[in-house]
ROTI-386988 format. One line per 10 residues: their letters; for each residue x, y, z of N, C-alpha, C. Coordinates in nm, 3 decimals. Layout:
N
a) X/Y/Z/X/Y/Z/X/Y/Z; ...
This chain:
168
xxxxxxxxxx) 9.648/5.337/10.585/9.611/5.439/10.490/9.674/5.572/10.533; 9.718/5.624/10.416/9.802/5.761/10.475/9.681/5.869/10.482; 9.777/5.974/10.546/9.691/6.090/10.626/9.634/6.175/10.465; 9.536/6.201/10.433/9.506/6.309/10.360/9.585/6.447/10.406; 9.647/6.501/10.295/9.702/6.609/10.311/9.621/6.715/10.339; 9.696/6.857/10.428/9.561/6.975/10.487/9.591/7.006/10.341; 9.474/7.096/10.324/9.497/7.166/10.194/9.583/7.324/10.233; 9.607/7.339/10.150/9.692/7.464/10.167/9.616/7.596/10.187; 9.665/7.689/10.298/9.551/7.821/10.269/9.557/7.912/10.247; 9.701/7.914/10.169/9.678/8.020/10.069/9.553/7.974/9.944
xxxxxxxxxx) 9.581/7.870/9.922/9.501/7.806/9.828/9.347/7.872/9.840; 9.305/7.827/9.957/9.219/7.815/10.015/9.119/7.960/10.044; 9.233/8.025/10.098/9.162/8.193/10.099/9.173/8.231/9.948; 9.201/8.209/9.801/9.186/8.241/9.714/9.086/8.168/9.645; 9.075/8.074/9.664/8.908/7.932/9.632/8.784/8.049/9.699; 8.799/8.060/9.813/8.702/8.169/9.877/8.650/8.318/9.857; 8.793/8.364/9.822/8.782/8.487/9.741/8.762/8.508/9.620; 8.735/8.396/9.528/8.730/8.381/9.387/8.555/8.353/9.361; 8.511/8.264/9.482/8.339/8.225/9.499/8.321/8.326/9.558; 8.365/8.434/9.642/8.301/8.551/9.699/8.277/8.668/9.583
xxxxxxxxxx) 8.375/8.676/9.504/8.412/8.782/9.421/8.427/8.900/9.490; 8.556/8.858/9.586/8.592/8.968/9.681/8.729/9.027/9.662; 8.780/9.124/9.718/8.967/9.148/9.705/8.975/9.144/9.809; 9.126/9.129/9.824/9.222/9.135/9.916/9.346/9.248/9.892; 9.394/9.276/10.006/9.474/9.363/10.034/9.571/9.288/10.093; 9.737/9.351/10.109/9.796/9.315/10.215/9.912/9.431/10.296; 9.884/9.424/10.429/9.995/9.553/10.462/10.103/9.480/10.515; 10.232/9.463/10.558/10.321/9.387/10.610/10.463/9.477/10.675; 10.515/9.418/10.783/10.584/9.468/10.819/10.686/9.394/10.880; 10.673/9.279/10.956/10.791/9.165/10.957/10.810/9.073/10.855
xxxxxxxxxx) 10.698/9.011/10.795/10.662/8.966/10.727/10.735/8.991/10.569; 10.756/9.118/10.542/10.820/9.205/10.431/10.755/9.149/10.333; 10.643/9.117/10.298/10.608/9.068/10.148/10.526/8.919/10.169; 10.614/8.796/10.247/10.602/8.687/10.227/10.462/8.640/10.204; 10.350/8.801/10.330/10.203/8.711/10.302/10.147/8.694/10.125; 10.194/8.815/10.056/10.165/8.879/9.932/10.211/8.737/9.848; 10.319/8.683/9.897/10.409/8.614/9.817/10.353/8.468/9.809; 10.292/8.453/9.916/10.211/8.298/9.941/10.104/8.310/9.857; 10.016/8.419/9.851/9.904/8.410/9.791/9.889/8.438/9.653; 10.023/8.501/9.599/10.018/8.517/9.476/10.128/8.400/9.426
xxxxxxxxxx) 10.166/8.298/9.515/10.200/8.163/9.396/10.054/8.088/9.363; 9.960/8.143/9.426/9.857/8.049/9.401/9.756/8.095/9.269; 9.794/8.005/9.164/9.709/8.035/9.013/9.587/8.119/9.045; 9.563/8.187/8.952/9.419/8.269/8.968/9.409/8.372/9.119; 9.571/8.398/9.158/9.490/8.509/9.291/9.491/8.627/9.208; 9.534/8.599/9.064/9.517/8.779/9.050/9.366/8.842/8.983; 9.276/8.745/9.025/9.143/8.741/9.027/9.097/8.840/9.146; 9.157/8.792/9.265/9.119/8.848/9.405/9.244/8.959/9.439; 9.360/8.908/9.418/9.478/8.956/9.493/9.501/9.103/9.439; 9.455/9.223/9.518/9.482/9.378/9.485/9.671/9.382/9.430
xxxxxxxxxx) 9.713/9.387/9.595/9.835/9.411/9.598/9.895/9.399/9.750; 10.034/9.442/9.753/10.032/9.444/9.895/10.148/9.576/9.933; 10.127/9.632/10.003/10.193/9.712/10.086/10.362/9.688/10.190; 10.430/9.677/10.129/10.522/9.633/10.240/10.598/9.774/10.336; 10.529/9.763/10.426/10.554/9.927/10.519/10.636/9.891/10.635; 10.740/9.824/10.582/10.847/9.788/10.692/10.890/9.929/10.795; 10.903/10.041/10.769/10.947/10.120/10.847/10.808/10.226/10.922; 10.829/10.285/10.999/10.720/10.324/11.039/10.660/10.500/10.942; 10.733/10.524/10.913/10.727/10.650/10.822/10.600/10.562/10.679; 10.708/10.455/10.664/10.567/10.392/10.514/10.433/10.353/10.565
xxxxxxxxxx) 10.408/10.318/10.700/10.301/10.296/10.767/10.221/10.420/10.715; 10.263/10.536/10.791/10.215/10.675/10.785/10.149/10.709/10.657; 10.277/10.724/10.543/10.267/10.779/10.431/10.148/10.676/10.335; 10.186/10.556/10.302/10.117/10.439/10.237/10.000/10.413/10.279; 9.963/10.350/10.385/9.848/10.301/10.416/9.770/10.403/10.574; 9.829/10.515/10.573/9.772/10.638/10.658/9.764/10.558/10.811; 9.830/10.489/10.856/9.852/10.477/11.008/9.877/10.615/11.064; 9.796/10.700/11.201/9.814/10.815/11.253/9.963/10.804/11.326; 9.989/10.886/11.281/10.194/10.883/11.383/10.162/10.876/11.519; 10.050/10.902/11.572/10.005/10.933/11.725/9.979/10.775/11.729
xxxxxxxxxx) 9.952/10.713/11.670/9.887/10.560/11.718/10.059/10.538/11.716; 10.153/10.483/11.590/10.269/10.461/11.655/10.346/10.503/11.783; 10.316/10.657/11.793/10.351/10.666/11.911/10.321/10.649/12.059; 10.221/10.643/12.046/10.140/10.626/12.185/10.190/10.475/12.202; 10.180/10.383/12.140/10.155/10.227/12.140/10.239/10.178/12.072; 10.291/10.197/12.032/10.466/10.148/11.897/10.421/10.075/11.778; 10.502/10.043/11.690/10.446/9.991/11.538/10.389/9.836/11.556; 10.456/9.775/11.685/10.399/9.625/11.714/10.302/9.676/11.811; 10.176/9.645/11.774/10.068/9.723/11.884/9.909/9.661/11.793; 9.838/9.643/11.904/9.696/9.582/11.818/9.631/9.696/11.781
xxxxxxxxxx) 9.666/9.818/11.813/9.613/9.978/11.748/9.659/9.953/11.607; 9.819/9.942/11.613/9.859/9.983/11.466/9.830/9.892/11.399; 9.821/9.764/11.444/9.799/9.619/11.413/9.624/9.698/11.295; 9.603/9.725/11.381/9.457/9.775/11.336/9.456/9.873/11.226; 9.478/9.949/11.264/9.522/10.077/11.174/9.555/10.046/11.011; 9.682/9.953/11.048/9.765/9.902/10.931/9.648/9.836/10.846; 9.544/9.744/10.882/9.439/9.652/10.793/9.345/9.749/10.732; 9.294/9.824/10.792/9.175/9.972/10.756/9.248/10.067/10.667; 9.353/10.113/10.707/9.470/10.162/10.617/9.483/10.098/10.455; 9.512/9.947/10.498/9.543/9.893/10.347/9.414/9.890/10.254
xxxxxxxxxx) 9.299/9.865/10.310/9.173/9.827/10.249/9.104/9.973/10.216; 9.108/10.079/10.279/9.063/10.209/10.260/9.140/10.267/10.108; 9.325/10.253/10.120/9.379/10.302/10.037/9.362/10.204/9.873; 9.341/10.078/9.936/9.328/9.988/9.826/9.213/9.943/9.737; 9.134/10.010/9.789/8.956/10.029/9.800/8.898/9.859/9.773; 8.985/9.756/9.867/8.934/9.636/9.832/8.810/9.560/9.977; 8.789/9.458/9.925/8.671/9.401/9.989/8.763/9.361/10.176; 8.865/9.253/10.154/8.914/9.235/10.276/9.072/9.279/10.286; 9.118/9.325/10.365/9.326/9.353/10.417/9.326/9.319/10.561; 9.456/9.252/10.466/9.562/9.181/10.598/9.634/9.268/10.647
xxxxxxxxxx) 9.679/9.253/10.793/9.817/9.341/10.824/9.888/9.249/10.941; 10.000/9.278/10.912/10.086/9.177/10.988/10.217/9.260/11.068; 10.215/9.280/11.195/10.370/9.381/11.227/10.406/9.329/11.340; 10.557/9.253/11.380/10.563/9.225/11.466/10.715/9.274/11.467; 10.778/9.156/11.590/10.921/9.108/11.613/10.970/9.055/11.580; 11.052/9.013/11.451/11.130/8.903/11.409/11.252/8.874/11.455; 11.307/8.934/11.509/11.421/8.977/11.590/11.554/8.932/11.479; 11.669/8.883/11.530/11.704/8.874/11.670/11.732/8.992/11.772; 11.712/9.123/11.709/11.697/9.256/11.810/11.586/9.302/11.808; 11.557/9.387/11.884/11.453/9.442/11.883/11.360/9.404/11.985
xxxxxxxxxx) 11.331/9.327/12.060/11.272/9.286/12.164/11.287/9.368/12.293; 11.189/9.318/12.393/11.204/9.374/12.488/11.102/9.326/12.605; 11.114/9.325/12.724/11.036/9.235/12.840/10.940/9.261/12.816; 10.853/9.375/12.792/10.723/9.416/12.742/10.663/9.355/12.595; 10.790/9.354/12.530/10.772/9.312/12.321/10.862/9.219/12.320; 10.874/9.097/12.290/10.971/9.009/12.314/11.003/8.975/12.177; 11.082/8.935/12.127/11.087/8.868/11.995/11.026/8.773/11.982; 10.951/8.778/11.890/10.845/8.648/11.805/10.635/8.716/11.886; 10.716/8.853/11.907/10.536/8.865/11.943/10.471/8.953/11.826; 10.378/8.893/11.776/10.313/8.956/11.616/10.167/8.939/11.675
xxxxxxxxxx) 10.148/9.109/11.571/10.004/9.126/11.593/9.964/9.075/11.434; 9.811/9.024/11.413/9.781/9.036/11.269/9.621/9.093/11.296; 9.612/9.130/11.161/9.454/9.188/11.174/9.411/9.158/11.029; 9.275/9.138/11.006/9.195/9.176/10.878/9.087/9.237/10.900; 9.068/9.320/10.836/8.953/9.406/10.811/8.894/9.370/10.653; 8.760/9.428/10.698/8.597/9.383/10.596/8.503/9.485/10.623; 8.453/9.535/10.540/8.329/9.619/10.533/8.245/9.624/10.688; 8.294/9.435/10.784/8.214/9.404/10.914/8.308/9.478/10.969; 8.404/9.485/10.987/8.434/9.556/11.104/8.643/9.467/11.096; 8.737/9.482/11.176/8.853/9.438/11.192/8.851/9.384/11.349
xxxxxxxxxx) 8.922/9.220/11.292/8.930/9.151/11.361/9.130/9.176/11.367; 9.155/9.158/11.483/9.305/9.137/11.546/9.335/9.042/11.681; 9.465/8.977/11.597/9.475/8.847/11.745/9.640/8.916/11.755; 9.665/8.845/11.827/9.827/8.859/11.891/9.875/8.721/11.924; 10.016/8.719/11.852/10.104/8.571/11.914/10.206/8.622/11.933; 10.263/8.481/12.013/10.389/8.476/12.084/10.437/8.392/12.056; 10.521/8.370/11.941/10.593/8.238/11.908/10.684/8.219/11.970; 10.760/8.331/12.054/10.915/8.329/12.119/11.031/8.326/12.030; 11.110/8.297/12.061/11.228/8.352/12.001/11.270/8.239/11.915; 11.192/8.180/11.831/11.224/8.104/11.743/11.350/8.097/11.592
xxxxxxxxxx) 11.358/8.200/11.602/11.448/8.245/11.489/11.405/8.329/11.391; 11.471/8.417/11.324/11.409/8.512/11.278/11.310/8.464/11.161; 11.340/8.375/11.093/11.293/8.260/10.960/11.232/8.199/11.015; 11.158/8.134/11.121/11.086/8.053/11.151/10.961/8.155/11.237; 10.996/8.286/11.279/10.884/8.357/11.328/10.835/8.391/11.218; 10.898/8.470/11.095/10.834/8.499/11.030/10.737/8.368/10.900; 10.774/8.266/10.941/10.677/8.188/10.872/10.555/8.148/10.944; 10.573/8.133/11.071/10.476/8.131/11.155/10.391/8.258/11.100; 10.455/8.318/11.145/10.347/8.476/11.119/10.218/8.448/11.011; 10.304/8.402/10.871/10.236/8.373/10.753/10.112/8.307/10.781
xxxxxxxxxx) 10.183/8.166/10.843/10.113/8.092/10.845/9.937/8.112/10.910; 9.985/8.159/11.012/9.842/8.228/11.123/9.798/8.383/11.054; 9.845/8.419/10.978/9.801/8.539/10.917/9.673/8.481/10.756; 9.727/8.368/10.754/9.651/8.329/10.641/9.520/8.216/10.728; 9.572/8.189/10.820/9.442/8.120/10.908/9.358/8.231/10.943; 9.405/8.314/10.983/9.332/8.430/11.003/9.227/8.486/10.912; 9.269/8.498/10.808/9.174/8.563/10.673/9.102/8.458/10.667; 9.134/8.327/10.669/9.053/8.246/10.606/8.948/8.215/10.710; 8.931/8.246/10.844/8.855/8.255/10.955/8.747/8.336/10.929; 8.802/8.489/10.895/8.737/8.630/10.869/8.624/8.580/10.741
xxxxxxxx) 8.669/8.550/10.611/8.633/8.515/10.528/8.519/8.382/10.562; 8.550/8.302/10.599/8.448/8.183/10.675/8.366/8.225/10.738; 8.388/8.286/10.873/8.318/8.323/10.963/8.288/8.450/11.029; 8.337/8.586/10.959/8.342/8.681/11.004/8.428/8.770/11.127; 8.384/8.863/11.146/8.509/8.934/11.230/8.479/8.871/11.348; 8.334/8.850/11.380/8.288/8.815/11.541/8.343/8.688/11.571; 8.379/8.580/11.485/8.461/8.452/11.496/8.599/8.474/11.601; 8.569/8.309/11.684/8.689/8.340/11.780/8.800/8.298/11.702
């Protein structure tokens, strides 16, 4: 007997957000869109789905979703501050229920012994409070970090959404 397929979670965080009657936000920055883009092939996210923010440079951080220039600077745009910032940012400006934020390394430049390529912060924030993890996919390629990213950025919400910020 074959394997039952996982269900999909974009799917899945919009099934949730549709029985919550909640929104979503999204801020992005390696990512450029793709989380926005997963969740809005899925019928009915524009039930839940606000919008999304793509603040690839650090100036749109600032201006768009009000990241403090002092948090970029102190800690750089890949940082679980801005990581942070960026989710409270999107959901404050977007006045929705939950936001994603996603900013990492996609490389192939940009790295560094401290920030390596393929290390992404993600965060969501909720009325509870913002949850943020950090990975290290390594230097997988620039197309394959950033799907990863997706991928654990949407496990992520759907964690938050399940189980709250205090969830490991």
């Amino acid at each position: 007997m074959a394997a039952k397929p996982l269900p999909d979670p974009a799917k899945r965080v919009i099934e949730l957000l549709t029985q919550a009657k909640a929104t979503i936000a999204t801020a992005e920055s390696c990512t450029g869109g793709l989380v926005a883009g997963a969740l809005t092939d899925v019928p009915g996210s524009s039930a839940v789905f606000y919008g999304g923010y793509v603040t690839y440079d650090n100036a749109a951080k600032t201006r768009m979703i009000r990241v403090p220039a002092r948090l970029i600077r102190d800690y750089g745009a890949v940082s679980n501050q801005v990581a942070r910032a960026m989710a409270d940012g999107a959901r404050n400006t977007a006045h929705t229920d939950y936001a994603l934020a996603v900013t990492g390394i996609a490389g192939p430049d940009g790295g560094s012994e401290k920030k390596p390529v393929g290390l992404v912060y993600l965060a969501v924030s909720s009325n509870e409070g913002t949850k943020v993890i950090e990975r290290r996919f390594g230097d997988l390629g620039r197309e394959a970090i950033r799907k990863a990213a997706v991928a654990e950025a949407l496990k992520l919400v759907l964690d938050v959404v399940e189980n709250g910020v205090g969830s490991r």
